[in-house]
C-alpha positions, -999 to +999 in steps of 0.1 A: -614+322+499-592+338+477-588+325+440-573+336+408-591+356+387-597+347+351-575+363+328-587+392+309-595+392+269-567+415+262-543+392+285-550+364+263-549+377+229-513+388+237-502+351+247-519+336+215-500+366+193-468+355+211-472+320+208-479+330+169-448+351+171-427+320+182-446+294+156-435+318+126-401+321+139-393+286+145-408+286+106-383+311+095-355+291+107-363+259+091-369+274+059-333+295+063-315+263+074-331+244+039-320+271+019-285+271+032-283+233+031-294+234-003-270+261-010-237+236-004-256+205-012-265+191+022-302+179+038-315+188+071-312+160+093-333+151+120-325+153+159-319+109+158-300+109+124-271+135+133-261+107+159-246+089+121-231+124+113-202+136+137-203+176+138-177+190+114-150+197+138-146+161+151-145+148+111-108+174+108-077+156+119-055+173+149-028+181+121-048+195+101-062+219+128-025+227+138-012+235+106-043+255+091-039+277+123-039+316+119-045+315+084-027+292+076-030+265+043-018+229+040-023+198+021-056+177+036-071+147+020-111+155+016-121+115+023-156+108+008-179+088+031-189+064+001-158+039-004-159+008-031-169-030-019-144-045-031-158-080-014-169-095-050-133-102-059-126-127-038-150-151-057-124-144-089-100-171-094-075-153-116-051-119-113-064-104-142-097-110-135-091-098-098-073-068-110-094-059-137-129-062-112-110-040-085-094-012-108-131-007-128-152-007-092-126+017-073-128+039-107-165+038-109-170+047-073-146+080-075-160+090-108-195+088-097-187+106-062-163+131-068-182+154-094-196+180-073-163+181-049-141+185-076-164+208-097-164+236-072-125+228-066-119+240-100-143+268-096-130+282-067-091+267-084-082+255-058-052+231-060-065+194-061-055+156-069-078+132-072-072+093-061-089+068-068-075+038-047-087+056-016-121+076-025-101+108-020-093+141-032-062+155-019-064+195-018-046+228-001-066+253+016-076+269+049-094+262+080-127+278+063-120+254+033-116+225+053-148+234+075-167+232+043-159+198+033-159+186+069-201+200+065-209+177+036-228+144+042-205+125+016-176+139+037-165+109+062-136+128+075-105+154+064-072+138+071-037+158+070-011+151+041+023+155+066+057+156+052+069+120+073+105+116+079+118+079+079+144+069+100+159+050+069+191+026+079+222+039+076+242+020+046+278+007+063+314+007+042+305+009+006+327-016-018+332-025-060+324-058-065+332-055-105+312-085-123+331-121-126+320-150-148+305-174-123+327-209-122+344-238-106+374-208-096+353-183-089+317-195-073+289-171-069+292-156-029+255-162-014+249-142+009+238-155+047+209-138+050+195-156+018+213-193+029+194-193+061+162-190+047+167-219+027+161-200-002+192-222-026+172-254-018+148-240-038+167-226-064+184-266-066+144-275-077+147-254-109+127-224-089+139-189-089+107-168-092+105-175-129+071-153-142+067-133-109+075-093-113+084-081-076+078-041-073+095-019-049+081+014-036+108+031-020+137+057-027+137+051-059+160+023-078+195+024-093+182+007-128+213-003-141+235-019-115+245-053-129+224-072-098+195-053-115+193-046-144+190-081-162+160-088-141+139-050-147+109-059-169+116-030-185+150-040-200+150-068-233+186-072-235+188-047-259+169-017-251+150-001-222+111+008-218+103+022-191+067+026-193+044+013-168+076-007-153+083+027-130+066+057-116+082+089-095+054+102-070+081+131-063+071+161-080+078+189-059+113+181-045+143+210-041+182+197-051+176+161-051+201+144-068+173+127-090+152+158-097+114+153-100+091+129-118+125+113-133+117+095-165+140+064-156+146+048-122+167+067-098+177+064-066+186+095-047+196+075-011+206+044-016+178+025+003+155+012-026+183-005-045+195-022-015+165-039-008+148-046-042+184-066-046+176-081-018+147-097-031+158-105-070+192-095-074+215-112-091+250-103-115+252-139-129+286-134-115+302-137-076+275-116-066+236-137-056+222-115-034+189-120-038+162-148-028+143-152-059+167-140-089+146-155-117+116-127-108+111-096-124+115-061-108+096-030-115+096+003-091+079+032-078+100+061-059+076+073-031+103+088-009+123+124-015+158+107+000+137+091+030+110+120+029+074+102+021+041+117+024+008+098+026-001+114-013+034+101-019+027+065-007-009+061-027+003+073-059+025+045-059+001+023-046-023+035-070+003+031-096+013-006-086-024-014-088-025-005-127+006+010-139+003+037-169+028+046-191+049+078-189+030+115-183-004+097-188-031+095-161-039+065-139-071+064-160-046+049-185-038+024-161-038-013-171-046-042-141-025-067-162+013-056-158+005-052-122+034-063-101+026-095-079+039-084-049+052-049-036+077-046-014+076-018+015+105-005+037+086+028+049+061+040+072+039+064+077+041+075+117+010+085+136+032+109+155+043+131+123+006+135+115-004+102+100-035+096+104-044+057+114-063+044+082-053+072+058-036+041+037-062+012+053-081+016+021-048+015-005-035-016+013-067-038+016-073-029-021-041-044-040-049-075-015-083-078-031-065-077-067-045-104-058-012-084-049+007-095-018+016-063+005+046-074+027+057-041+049+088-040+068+076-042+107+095-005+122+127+001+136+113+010+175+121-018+192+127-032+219+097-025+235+060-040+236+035-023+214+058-005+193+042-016+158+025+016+153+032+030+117+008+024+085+009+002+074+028-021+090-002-029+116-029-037+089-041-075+088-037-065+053+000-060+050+021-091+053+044-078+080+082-085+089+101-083+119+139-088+118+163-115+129+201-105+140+211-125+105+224-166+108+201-172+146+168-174+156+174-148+183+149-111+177+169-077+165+167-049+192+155-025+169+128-052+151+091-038+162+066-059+180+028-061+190+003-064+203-010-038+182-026-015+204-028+018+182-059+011+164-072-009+195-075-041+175-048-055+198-034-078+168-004-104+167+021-087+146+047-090+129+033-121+110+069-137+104+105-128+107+133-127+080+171-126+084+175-080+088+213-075+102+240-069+083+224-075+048+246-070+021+233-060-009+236-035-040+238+002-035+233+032-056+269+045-057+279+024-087+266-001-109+285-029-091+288-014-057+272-032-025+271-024+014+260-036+042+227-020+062+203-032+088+169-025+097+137-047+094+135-027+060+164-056+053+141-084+065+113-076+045+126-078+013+135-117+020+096-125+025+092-105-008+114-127-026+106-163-004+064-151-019+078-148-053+097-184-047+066-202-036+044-185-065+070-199-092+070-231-077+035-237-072+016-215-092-021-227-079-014-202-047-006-174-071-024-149-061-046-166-035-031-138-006-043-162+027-037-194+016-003-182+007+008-165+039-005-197+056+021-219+036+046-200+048+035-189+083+029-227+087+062-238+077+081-216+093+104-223+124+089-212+152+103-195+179+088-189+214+085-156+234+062-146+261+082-111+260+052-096+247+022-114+255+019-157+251+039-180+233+021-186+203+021-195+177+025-172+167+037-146+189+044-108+191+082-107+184+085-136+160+049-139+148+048-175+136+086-177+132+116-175+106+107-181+072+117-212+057+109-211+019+124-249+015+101-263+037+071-241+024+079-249-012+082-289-003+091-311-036+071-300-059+065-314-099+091-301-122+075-274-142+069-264-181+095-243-197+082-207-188+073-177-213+102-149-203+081-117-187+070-096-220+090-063-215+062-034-220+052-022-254+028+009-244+040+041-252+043+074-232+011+097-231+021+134-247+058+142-252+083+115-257+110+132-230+084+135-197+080+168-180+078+178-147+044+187-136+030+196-101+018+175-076-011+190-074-016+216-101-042+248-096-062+229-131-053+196-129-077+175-148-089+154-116-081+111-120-119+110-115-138+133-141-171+128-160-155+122-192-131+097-179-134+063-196-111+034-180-138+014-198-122+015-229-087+000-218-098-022-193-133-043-197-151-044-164-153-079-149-191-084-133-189-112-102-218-130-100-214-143-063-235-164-045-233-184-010-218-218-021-188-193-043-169-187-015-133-200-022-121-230+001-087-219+019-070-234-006-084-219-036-068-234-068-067-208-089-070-211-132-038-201-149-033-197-184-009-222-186-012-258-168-001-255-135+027-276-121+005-288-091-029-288-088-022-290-057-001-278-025+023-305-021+019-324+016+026-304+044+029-308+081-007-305+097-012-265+097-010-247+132-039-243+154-048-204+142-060-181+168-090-167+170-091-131+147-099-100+170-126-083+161-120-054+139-122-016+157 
């Protein structure tokens, strides 16, 4: 019998100074991968927590990959993983305590998140800009730069800043319409987009969007076109301040008509007038283009002549959520003369490099201060799934598809769901609006008008039908659901299985075309209102603005240690608990007595599907 023979001393004493060999070694490396964690500011995870940590690669956007190729640099956003609950807010009854409670907790986070991001930004001066809206900092660099932040555990994900290109309408025959004292001879021309929403049956109940300011982020706005300019907050009559009533996110634009960061609105296409007219304008003579001509306008140009980028888009955003006065900083931002609804005519396509919820966090944040988004639904139509740009898809953003104007039959162009890009496979658009052949003012003259249509038309009538409702019945200012409910619920519906079931509400009509008459009901006549105070605040630095860079090489960041929003705007503390919740008809406390205390009657709301859950 043969058998193996035992090993020798020497045989063994090699394999224990091996295994010794391998122990120290394995050692080494651990102590070498602590040290270079520690040197960027990272922990060593463990085998079952890097299942929470995607590698670095799969946190960098596919645009940002392509255009930081061979050396390359571009504009990424660095998105930090730790983002504000905003939740608390909705147990706040009023817009300024709303806005005041969202603004300090979205500040707070990026000023205690940011620090060591930003502080090796400006060591390395690297160009930067901070945000604050979304907890983001947007920077330019190289693929090694964007590996570096992709590394970090407070990193969620790097997300491209893409030059977009919107398809804007094109604006038909251009004519002078020179103003006319309104009379028996000469009666004002309404237009039929704005009759068949039934928008002058409210007007005939003393409601015109009295006390609501309207904002529109767009190409910019022609300030003092006779439709317009009575109704800009930041015109008394007599004089113009345009502090915190307008913002220009373009700084970096080559021959545009209205240079960069213009000190006074300007429109360099045409677009933004038209459809901020659309929702308040008004002459006082022949000319009533607009659906609530009582409200207030303000304006933010996020687009170079159609051109947007997403850095474009926040700033406004971020500006709408707290406007600041000329060449100061959104830490100069006050909650209080924020706009109660934003208009939108833009998107931000996935297919130019958008990413999905680049804007998710903007959107879902002026809806927690009590600001109602509504978002134009795209331009790709016919087909099914073709609402695809941010943020038109967001259950956020109030979104509009488009009626061929004076019938109840779909536009070609109008988008339509079921959302399928973000796999959430939502009903959208929510509603529909009259969006052919709009006429409305144009930035060619002070009384010139045309004719353009798009469902960037159609939106603008929601706008101004929101503004109607929240004159007439002030308990649902503010209160974002309830409010899209009264009007999703009142409006005519109109069936389609083009695109999935019937409904209501459906995906080319959503829960139909808006009718603001039957919305608004017969309400109590209402108190003599307060005019809208124009702005006193003055600009930060010089008197005349100066361009400055979009994202200078020292740019003080939005977010830095010796920031103090705190001193402008006192933080609201919540103190929720489980019986706070708001019913669906949240009344909320005005400063003055409201007209109702309650809705007036209503037919018995629509049986509301079931929400899909979110991706």
């Amino acid at each position: 019998m043969i058998t193996n023979p035992k090993p020798t001393p020497s045989f063994t004493s090699w394999r224990r100074i091996f295994c010794s060999l391998v122990l120290v070694a394995a050692a080494v490396a651990l102590v070498a991968a602590v040290a270079s964690s520690d040197a960027v500011g990272q922990r060593v995870e463990l085998p079952s927590q890097r299942a929470f940590h995607p590698a670095p690669a799969l946190k960098i956007a596919p645009w940002v990959m392509d255009h930081t190729a061979n050396g390359q640099q571009a504009q990424f956003f660095v998105v930090l993983a730790d983002q504000a609950d905003l939740s608390p807010a909705a147990n706040l009854l009023t817009k300024t305590e709303k806005g005041r409670f969202v603004y300090q907790t979205l500040l707070d986070k990026a000023q205690s998140t940011q620090g060591p991001i930003l502080q090796l930004l400006r060591d390395r001066n690297i160009e930067h800009q901070s945000f604050y809206i979304v907890n983001a900092i947007l920077v330019k660099g190289d693929r090694q730069l964007a590996e570096t932040f992709a590394a970090r555990s407070d990193v969620a994900r790097i997300e491209g800043n893409p030059v977009i290109h919107n398809d804007l309408p094109q604006l038909g025959q251009v004519e002078q319409s020179p103003l006319q004292p309104r009379g028996p001879a000469t009666p004002a021309t309404i237009e039929p987009g704005i009759n068949y929403t039934h928008a002058p049956d409210v007007w005939a109940l003393g409601f015109k969007g009295e006390t609501i300011v309207v904002a529109g982020a767009d190409t910019g706005i022609r300030w003092t076109h006779e439709a317009l300019k009575p109704h800009y907050r930041g015109w008394d009559g007599a004089n113009a301040n345009h502090n915190q009533n307008w913002h220009d996110s373009i700084h970096d634009s080559v021959g545009n008509p209205c240079g960069n960061d213009s000190p006074e609105p300007c429109d360099d296409f045409f677009h933004g007038t038209h459809t901020i007219a659309t929702a308040v304008g008004d002459d006082g003579g022949t000319n009533q283009v607009g659906m609530a001509p009582g409200a207030k306008w303000i304006g933010c140009r996020n687009m170079d002549q159609g051109n947007g980028t997403p850095a474009r888009y926040i700033e406004c955003m971020e500006f709408f959520l707290a406007p600041y006065p000329l060449n100061c900083t959104p830490n100069e931002g006050d909650p209080t003369k924020a706009p109660d609804i934003t208009n939108n005519s833009w998107g931000c396509p996935p297919s130019e490099g958008c990413a999905v919820n680049t804007l998710q966090a903007a959107v879902e944040a002026q809806g927690a201060a009590g600001i109602q988004m509504v978002v134009s639904a795209g331009n790709s139509g016919p087909g099914c799934s073709t609402v695809v740009d941010p943020p038109s898809f967001y259950e956020a953003s109030y979104t509009v598809g488009a009626l061929n104007t004076g019938t109840d039959t779909i536009a070609g162009f109008s988008s339509r769901g079921p959302v399928t890009v973000d796999g959430s496979n939502r009903i959208k658009p929510d509603i529909t609006a009259p969006g052919t052949n709009t006429r409305s003012a144009t930035n060619d003259c002070d009384n010139c008008y045309g004719t353009a249509s798009g469902t960037s038309m159609a939106s603008p009538h929601i706008a101004g039908a929101m503004a109607l409702l929240w004159s007439a019945i002030p308990s649902f200012q503010h209160q974002i659901q309830p409010s899209r409910d009264a009007l999703d619920d009142s409006a005519v519906f109109i069936s389609s299985t083009l695109c999935g079931t019937a409904g209501p509400p459906n995906n080319v009509f959503g829960w139909g075309r808006i009718d603001i008459a039957a919305a608004v009901g017969t309400p109590a006549p209402t108190p003599t209102v307060s005019p809208t105070p124009v702005s006193s605040a003055t600009p930060c630095g010089l008197s005349t603005p100066t361009p400055t860079p979009s994202i200078p090489p020292t740019a003080t960041p939005t977010a830095s240690a010796t920031a103090t929003a705190t001193a402008t705007v006192p933080p609201v503390t919540p103190t929720p608990t489980a019986t706070q919740t708001p019913p669906p008809t949240a009344t909320p406390t005005p400063s003055s007595p409201p007209i109702s205390p309650t809705p007036p009657p209503r037919a018995t709301p629509r049986p509301r599907p079931t929400p899909h859950p979110r991706p």
